[in-house]
C-alpha positions as CSV (number, residue, x, y, z in Angstrom):
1,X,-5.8,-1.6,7.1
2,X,-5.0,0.9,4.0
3,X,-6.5,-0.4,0.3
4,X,-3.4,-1.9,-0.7
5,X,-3.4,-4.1,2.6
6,X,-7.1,-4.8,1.7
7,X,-6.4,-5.8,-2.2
8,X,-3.2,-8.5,-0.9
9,X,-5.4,-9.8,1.9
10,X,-8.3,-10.4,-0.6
11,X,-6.1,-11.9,-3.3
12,X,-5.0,-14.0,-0.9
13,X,-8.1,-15.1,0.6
14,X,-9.3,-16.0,-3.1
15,X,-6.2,-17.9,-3.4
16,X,-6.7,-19.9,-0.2
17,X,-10.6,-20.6,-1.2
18,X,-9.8,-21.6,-3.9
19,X,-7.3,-23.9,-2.9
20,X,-9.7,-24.9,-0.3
21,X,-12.3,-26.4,-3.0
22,X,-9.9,-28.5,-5.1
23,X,-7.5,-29.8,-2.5
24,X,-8.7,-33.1,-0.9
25,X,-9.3,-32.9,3.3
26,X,-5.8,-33.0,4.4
27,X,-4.6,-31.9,1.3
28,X,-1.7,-29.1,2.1
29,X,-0.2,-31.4,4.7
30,X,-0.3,-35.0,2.6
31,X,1.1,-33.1,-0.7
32,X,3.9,-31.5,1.5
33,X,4.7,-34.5,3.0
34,X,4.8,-36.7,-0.3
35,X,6.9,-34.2,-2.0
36,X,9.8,-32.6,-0.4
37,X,11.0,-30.9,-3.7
38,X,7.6,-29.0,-4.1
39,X,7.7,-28.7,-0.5
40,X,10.7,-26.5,-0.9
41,X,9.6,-24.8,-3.9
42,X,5.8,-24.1,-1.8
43,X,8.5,-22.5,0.8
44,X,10.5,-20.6,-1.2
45,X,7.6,-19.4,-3.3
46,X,6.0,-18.4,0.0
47,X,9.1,-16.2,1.0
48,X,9.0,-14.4,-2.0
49,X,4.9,-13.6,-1.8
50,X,6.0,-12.1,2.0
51,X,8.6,-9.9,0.1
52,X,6.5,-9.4,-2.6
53,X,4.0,-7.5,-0.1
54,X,6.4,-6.6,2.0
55,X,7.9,-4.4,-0.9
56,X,4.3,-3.1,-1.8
57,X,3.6,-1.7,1.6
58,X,6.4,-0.1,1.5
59,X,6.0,1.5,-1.6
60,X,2.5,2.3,-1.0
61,X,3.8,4.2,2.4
62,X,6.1,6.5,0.1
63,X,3.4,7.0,-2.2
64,X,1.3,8.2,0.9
65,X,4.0,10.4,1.8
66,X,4.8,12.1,-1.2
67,X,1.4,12.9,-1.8
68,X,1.0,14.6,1.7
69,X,4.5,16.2,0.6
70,X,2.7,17.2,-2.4
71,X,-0.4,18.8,-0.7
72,X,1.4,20.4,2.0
73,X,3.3,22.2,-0.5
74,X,0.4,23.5,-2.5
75,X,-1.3,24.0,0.7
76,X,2.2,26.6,1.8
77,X,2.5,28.0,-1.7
78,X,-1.9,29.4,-1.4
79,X,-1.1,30.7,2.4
80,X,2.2,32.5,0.7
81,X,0.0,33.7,-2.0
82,X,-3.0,35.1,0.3
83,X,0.2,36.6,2.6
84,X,1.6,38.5,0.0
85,X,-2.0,39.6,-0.8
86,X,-2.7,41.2,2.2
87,X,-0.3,44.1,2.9
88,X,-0.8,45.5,-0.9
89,X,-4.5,45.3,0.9
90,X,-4.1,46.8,3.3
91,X,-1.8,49.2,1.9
92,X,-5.1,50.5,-0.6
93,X,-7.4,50.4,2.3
94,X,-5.5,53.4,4.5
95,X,-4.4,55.6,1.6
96,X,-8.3,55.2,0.8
């Protein structure tokens, strides 16, 4: 599980506990059933929270990628820098 997956799943567990303490036993299903128009809202709002994350992953993922992007690049650009280093070297050492 990567941070961002951690930070959603422990939103939503505070969400759920704390839905947990002021719902009555039975609460979710009884409020659902008595309501049909917040039963569609509760639906709809719970498509767009799986979006929601949905989209943060995923944006999370190309952050992760660009910054491997970013260090591999640095990472060629010091090996390019200590290549062209080593013939001009080498190059002192045997007229030496």
């Amino acid at each position: 599980m990567n941070p961002v997956e951690r930070a959603l799943h422990q939103e939503l567990t505070g969400l759920l506990d704390r839905l947990a303490t002021s719902l009555p036993e039975g609460g979710f299903d009884s409020i659902r059933a008595a309501n049909p128009t917040l039963k569609a809202r509760l639906d709809e709002t719970d498509a767009k929270l799986a979006v929601a994350r949905e989209s943060l992953l995923d944006g999370y993922g190309r952050w992760r990628r660009a910054l491997e992007d970013l260090e591999n690049l640095w990472a060629l650009g010091a090996w390019r820098s200590i290549a062209a280093e080593e013939p001009a070297e080498q190059s002192t050492a045997l007229a030496a």
